[in-house]
N, C-alpha and C positions, 0 to 999 in steps of 0.2 A: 706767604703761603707756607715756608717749611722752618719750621721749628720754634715758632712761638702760641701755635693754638691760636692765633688771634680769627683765624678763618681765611678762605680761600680768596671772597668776592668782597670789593671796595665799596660795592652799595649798600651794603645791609650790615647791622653792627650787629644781628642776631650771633648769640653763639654756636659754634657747630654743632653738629647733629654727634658725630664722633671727631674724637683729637687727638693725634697718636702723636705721641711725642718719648722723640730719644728710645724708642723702642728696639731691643736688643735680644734676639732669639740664638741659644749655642744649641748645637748636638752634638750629644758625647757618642762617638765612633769608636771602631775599634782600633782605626788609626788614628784618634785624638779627639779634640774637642776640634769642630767646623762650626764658627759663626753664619749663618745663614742669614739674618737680617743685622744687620751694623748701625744704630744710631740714627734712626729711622722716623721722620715725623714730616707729618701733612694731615691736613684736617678734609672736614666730610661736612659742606654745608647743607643745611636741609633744604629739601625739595630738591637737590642736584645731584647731576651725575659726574662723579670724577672717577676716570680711567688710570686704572694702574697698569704702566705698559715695560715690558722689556722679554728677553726668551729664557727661553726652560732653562729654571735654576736660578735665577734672579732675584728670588726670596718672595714674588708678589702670593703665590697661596698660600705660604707659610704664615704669610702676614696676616691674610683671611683665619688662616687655623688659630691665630694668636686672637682676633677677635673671638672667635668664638668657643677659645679654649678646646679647642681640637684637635691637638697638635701630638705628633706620632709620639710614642714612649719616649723616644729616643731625645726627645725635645726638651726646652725648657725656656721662659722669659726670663732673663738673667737681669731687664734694667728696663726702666723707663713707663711709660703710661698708657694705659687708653682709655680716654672719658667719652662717658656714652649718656648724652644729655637727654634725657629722655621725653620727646614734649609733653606728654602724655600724664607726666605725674608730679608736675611742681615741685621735685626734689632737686638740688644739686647736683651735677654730674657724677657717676659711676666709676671707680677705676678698675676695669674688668679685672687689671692684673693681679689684683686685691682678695680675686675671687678664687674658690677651688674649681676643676676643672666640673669636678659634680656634687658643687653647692646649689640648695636651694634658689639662690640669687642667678647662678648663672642658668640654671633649668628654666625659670620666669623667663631670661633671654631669649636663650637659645631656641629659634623657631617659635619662638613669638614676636619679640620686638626686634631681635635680628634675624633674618632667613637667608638662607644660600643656596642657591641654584648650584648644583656640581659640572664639573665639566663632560662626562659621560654620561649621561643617564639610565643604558643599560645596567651598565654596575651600582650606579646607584641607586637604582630600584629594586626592590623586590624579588625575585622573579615566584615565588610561592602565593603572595598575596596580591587580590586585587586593586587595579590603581583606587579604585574609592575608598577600599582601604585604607591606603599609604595616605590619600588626599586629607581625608575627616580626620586619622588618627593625630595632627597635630592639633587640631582646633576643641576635638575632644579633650586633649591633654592641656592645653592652654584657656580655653574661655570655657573646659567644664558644661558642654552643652547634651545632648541627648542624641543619641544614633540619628533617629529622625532628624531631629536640626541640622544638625552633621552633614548628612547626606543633604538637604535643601540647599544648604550654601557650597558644597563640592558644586552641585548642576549648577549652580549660577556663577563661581569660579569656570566651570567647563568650559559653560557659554561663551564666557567673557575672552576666554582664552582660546577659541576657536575650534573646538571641540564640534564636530559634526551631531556626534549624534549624545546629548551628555549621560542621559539617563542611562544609556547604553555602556559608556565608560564605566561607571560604576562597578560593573563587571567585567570588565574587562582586564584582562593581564600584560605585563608590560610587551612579551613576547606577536602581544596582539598588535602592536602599533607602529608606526616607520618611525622614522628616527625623529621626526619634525614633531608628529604625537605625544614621542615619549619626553621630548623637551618641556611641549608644550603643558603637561604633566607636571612634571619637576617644577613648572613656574606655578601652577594653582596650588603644589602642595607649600611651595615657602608664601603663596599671597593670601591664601585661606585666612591666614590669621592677624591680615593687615597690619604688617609689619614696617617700623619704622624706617628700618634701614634693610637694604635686598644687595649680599653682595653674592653676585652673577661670575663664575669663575669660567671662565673659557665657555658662555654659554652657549655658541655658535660655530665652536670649532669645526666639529664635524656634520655640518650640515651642509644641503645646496647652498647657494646661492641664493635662491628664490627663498627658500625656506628662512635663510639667515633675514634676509628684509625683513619678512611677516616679523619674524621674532622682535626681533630691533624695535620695530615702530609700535607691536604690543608692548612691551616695553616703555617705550616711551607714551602710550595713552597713557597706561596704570598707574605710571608716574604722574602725570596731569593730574589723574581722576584722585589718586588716593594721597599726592604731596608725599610720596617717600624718599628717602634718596637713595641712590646708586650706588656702590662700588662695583664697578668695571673693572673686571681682571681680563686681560688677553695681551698678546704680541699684534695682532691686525692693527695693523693702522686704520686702515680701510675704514674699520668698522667703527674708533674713536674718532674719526673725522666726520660722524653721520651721527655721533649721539653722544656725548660726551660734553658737558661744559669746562670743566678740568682739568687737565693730565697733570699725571707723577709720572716720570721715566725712571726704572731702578734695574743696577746694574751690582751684582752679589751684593745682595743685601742693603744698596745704597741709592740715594736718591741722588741722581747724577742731572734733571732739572727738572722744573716744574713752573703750569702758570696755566693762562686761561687756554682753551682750542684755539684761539686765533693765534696769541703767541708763541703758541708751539709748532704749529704747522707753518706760518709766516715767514715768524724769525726764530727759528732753531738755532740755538748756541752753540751745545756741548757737541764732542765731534762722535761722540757713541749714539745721541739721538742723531743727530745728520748720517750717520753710517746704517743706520737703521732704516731712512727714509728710504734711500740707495737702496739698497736691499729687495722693496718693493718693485713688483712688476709692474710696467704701467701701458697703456695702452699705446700711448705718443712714444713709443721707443726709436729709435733710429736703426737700420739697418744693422747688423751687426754688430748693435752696443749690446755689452753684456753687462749682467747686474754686477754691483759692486759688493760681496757679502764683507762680514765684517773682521772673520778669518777666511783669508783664501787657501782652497786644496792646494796644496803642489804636487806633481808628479812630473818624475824625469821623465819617465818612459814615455807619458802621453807629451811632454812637453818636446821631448825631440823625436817622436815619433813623425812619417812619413804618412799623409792622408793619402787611405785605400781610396782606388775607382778603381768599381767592379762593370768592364764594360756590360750591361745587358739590358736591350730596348724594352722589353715588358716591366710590368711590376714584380716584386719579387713576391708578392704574396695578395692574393684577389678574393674576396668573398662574392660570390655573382648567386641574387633571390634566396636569400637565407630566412628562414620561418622558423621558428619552434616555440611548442605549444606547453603549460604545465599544467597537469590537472592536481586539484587541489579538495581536500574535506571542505565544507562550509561548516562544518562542528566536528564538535567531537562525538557525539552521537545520532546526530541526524540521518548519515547515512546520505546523505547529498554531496555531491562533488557540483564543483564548476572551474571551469577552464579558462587559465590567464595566458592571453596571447602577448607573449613576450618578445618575440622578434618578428617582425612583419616587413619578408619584402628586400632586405638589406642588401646593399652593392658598393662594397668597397673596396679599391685599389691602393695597395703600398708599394711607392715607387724604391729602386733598389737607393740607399744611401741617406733616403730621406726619412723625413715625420710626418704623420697623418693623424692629428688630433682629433680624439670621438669625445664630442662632448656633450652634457646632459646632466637632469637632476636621479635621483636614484631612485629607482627601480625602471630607467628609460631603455633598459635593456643593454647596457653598456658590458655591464660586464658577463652577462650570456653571450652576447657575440665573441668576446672573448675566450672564453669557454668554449664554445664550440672551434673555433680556432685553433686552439691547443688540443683536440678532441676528449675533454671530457665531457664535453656533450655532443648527442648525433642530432645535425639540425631533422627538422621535419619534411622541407624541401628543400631545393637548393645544395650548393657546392662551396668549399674551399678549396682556390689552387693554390698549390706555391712551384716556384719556381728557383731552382739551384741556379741556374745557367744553361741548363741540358732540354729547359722546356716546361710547361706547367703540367701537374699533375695532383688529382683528386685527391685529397689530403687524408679524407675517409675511406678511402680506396689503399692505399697504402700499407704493408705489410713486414714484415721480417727486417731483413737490413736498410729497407727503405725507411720503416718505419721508425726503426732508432735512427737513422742521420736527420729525420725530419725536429725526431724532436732532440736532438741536439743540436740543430740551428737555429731553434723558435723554442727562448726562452722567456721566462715570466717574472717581474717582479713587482712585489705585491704592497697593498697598503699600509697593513700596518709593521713593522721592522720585528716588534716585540714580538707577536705573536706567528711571524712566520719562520722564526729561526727556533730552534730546539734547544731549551732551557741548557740541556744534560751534557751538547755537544759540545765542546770548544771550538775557535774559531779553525783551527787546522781544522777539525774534524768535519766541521760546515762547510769548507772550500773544496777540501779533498773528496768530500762522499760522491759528488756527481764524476768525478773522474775514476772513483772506484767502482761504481754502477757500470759504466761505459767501457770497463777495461783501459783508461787510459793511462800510459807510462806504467815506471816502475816508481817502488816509494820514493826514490829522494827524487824523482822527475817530479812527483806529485807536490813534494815539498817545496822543492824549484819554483812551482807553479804557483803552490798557494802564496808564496813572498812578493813572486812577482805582481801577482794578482792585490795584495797590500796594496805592495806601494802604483801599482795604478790608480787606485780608490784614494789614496792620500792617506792609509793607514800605517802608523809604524808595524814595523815586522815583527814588534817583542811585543802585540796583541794575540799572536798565534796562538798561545797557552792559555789566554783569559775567556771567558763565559757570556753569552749576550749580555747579562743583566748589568755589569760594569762596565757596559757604554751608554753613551747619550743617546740620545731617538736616530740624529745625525749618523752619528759614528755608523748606528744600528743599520739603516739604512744603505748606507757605503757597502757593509759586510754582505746585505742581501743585494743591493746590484754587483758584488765582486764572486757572488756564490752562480749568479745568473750569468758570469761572463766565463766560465772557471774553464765549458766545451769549446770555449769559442765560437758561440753564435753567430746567426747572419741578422738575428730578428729578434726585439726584443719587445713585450706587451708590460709596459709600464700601468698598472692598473694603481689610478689617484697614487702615485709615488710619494706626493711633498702634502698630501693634504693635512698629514698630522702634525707638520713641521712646523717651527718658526720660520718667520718668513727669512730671516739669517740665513738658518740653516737652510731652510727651502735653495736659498740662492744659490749656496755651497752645490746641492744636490743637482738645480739645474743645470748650472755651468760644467760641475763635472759632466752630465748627460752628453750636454754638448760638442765636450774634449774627446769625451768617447767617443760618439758619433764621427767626428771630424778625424780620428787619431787610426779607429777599428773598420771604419767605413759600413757602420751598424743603421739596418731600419727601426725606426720603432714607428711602435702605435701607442700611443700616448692617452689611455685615459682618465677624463679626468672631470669634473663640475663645473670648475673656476677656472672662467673664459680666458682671463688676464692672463696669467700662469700657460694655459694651450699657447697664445698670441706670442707668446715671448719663444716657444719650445721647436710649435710643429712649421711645417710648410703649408701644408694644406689642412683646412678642419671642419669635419663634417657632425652637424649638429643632432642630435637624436633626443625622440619626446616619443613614449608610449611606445618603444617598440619600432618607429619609423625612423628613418633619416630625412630628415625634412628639408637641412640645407646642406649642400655642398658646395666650398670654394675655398681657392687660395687667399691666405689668413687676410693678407690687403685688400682685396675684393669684399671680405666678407664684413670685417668689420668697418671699411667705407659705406658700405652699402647694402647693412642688412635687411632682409625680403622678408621672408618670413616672421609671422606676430608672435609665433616663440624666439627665435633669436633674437627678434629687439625683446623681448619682457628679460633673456636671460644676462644682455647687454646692461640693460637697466637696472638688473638687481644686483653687479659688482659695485661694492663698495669702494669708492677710491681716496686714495690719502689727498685728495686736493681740496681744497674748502669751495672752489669752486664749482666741483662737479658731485652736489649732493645728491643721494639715491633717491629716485622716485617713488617714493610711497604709493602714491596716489594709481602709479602704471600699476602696482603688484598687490594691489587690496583684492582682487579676486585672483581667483586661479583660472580663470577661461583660460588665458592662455596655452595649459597644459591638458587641453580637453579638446582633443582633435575634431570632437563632433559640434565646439561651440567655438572654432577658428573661423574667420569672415571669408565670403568668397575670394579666391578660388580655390582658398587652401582647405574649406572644410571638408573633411573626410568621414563619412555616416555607414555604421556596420561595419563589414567586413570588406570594403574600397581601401584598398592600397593608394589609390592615387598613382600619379606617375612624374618624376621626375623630371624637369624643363627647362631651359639653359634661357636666364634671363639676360647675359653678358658672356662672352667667353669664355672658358671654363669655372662659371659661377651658378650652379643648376639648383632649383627649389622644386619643393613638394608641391603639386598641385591637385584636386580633384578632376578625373577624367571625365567628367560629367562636364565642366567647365571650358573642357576643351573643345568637348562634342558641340556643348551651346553657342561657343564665340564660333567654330565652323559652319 
């Protein structure tokens, strides 16, 4: 499979589709030349998908960018090949490297016979032009067709791609779509122009769960229907164990093994793919075991610190009927509004020390509740208590010096690391600001603090003076849970913390949570998409679909014996690194499940019916219809 071109699969002596060999990418730095890809080769048989897997920095989208001559100023191919056999034209294979970045020959490629899904789609779309736009402007510029035609084969891309309403899209802008839309987008604009080879770079990162399925498995029709082949870029295992014939594992720039899905998953070698497997969260974990990442954090102070208990029988923080409504334009000139009910009904309890995972696809209302919590939003009915130790009290009610201790015990840390830290600040100046807001200490108290606050996170201390952008996402991440610990909280709202992560570093991230938790005697509420990741985190996890909390129970209870037909569809749709527990397609081809009006009795829910909450096992309680209850009485 690596490094003679010969091809991946033993049954077919066809040649590869593409054949990267001994491929070598430098970048000149300003502290030197860094090799990014080292020596690099494995082949792309047609009609298959082979998975390039390892974590950020790895060299796997460099490698993408090297196919398609994409590659940052800063870049360069210094050595070796990639032949691009093209079925389609009875020539000899290609040597891309051969080519100018914007030659003739690589313009015929690029987004024509090779297309690439990007890993974010917001950014890489538009945001001034319409998606029908972006869609037709490749197939215009490659097969030379007429607006009209153009636009015919977009709708029928649309269709195919699951597009509601296609003719509609057309118009549509990317601001108009959820995140699942705009993917779905990004794949009709690289399929438009029936492309040989589709390399998919993180195309599922940030998505549900449910949403990640649908994609997966269109994906794998388009394949059937159109014989292209794959390159699969991610870290998930998950997800190369569900679609994948394949794998490369590459570790800076190096291919550290490779072979079919069954031999990698089966019998794994090298001990960087095995540390990787580790890494992953899995359902079957044992009490107590924690993940194995592949650098572990160390901290002295968590490590001989003393675990708080804070005697107090209540929760330390309770949402009791929380509602809030948003009214919304239905255009932009229409002059019509209509109203999205985003939280409906909600009642949740954090006990003091523990985790209470909210889980859900997005827009399920997750992170409103949140928000309101924090009070940047005023629900529309309903209360949040919390509770010091002195007693609970109305959160929205709360004023002057109540109101600052409130929110210096109930802090926030957020999804994405890059964009919630400030370019301009340094890291002193990030740790220190919330203690300058709040009058705490004097400067070198502050300084004290921000070191100390380091090395809790497992950061060295001579990061003080450096800038967010000269860390890893990881790193990045540490700095915003160490900015969110800086007053000393009692309560922390973890909103999707690990979702942008490698699963590596993810592990890094949980485990530290953990330390904290066990070391500060911190609650959190944990939310988050990816069931696996809650399973391993919280104590108890309450499920939420459209605005409702539909299950509630302690994590053993719940995932023994899911009730509700959303939590088993959302159980369903985690991808898992085991070859034997492939994802159900077949459960997640519709979306009933996320359609409280089209759930089976007892749970369906019609109009403005809340339902009501009912304990099918000891503290294991499901959404049901009250109508349901009136009839069984």
């Amino acid at each position: 499979m690596i490094g003679d071109g010969t091809g991946l699969s033993g049954e077919s002596m066809d040649a590869p589709l593409l054949s990267i060999r001994q491929l070598k990418v430098d970048f000149n730095l300003d502290s030197g030349t860094f090799r990014a890809v080292d020596g690099l080769a494995f082949d792309i048989p047609k009609g298959k998908t082979v998975a390039l897997v390892g974590e950020s920095g790895s060299g796997k989208s460099v490698t993408a960018q090297a196919i398609l001559q994409i590659l940052p100023k800063a870049a360069r191919i210094v050595g070796g090949e990639i032949l691009f056999d093209d079925p389609t034209d009875g020539l000899p294979p290609l040597d891309i490297t051969a080519f100018g970045a914007e030659s003739a020959a690589m313009h015929r490629l690029r987004g024509g016979r090779i297309a690439m899904i990007f890993q974010e789609p917001m950014t890489s779309l538009s945001p001034l032009h319409t998606i029908g736009d972006q869609v037709t402007e490749a197939l215009i510029v490659h097969a030379k067709v007429s607006q009209a035609e153009a636009d015919k084969r977009a709708m029928e891309v649309f269709a195919r791609v699951g597009f509601p309403d296609p003719r509609r899209a057309l118009r549509t802008y990317p601001f108009e779509l959820s995140g699942g839309l705009r993917q779905r987008a990004m794949i009709a604009m690289a399929l438009i122009t029936k492309p040989a080879l589709l390399i998919a770079d993180e195309p599922t990162t940030a998505l549900d769960v449910t949403t990640q399925a649908q994609i997966l498995e269109l994906i794998k029709e388009l394949q059937a229907e159109t014989g292209m082949s794959v390159l699969l870029i991610t870290h998930d295992l998950g997800v190369v164990a569900n679609v994948a014939d394949e794998v490369v594992v590459m570790y800076r720039g190096r291919v550290m093994e490779a072979g079919s899905r069954e031999d990698i998953f089966r019998r794994a070698q090298h001990p960087y793919l095995q540390a990787l497997m580790r890494a992953v969260p899995r359902f079957d974990m044992k009490e107590n075991e924690r993940l194995t990442p592949i650098r572990e954090i160390k901290s002295a102070t968590l490590a001989t610190a003393t675990p708080k208990r804070t005697p107090q029988a209540g929760p330390i923080l309770q949402a009791e009927g929380l509602t809030k409504s948003f009214t919304m334009r239905s255009g932009w000139f229409s002059g019509r509004t209509r109203t999205i009910h985003a939280v409906k009904g909600v009642n949740l309890a954090l006990p003091v020390g523990k985790t209470l995972g909210l889980v859900g696809e997005s827009g399920c209302g997750k992170t409103t509740v949140s928000k309101i919590i924090m009070r940047a939003f005023q629900p529309d009915s309903g209360r949040v208590l919390y509770d010091d130790g002195t007693g609970p009290r109305d959160v929205h009610q709360l004023e002057g010096g109540a109101l600052t201790d409130y929110r210096r015990s109930v802090q926030f840390v957020f999804q994405d690391p890059f964009s919630s830290l400030n370019p301009r600040m340094t890291v002193y100046e990030t740790l220190t600001e919330p203690l300058t807001i709040h009058n705490v200490g004097t400067p070198d108290e502050r300084y004290a603090r921000a070191k100390q606050l380091l090395e809790m996170v497992g950061l060295d201390q001579r990061a003080l003076r450096r800038y967010p952008h000269s860390f890893s996402g990881g790193q990045r991440q540490r700095l915003g849970i160490a900015r969110a610990l800086a007053l000393e909280p009692r309560v922390l709202i973890c909103d999707e913390p690990v979702s942008a992560l490698d699963v590596s570093v993810q592990a890094q991230i949980l485990n530290l949570l953990k330390d904290l938790q066990s070391a500060l005697g911190l609650s959190y509420l944990f939310v988050s998409h990816n069931l696996a990741v809650v399973d391993y985190i919280a104590d108890t996890i309450a499920v939420m679909c459209r605005g409702y909390i539909v299950e509630e129970a302690p994590k053993a209870l719940l995932f023994r014996n899911p009730v509700h037909p959303y939590t088993q569809a959302l159980l369903a749709a985690v991808p898992s690194p085991e070859l034997d527990h492939p994802l159900d397609f077949e459960k997640l081809r519709t979306d009933r499940f996320s359609h409280p009006s089209e759930w089976p009795e007892p749970y369906r829910l019609a109009g403005a019916e809340f339902g009501e909450m009912k304990e099918v096992e000891p503290g294991h309680r499901v959404r049901v219809s009250a109508k349901s209850d009136r009839e069984a009485a």
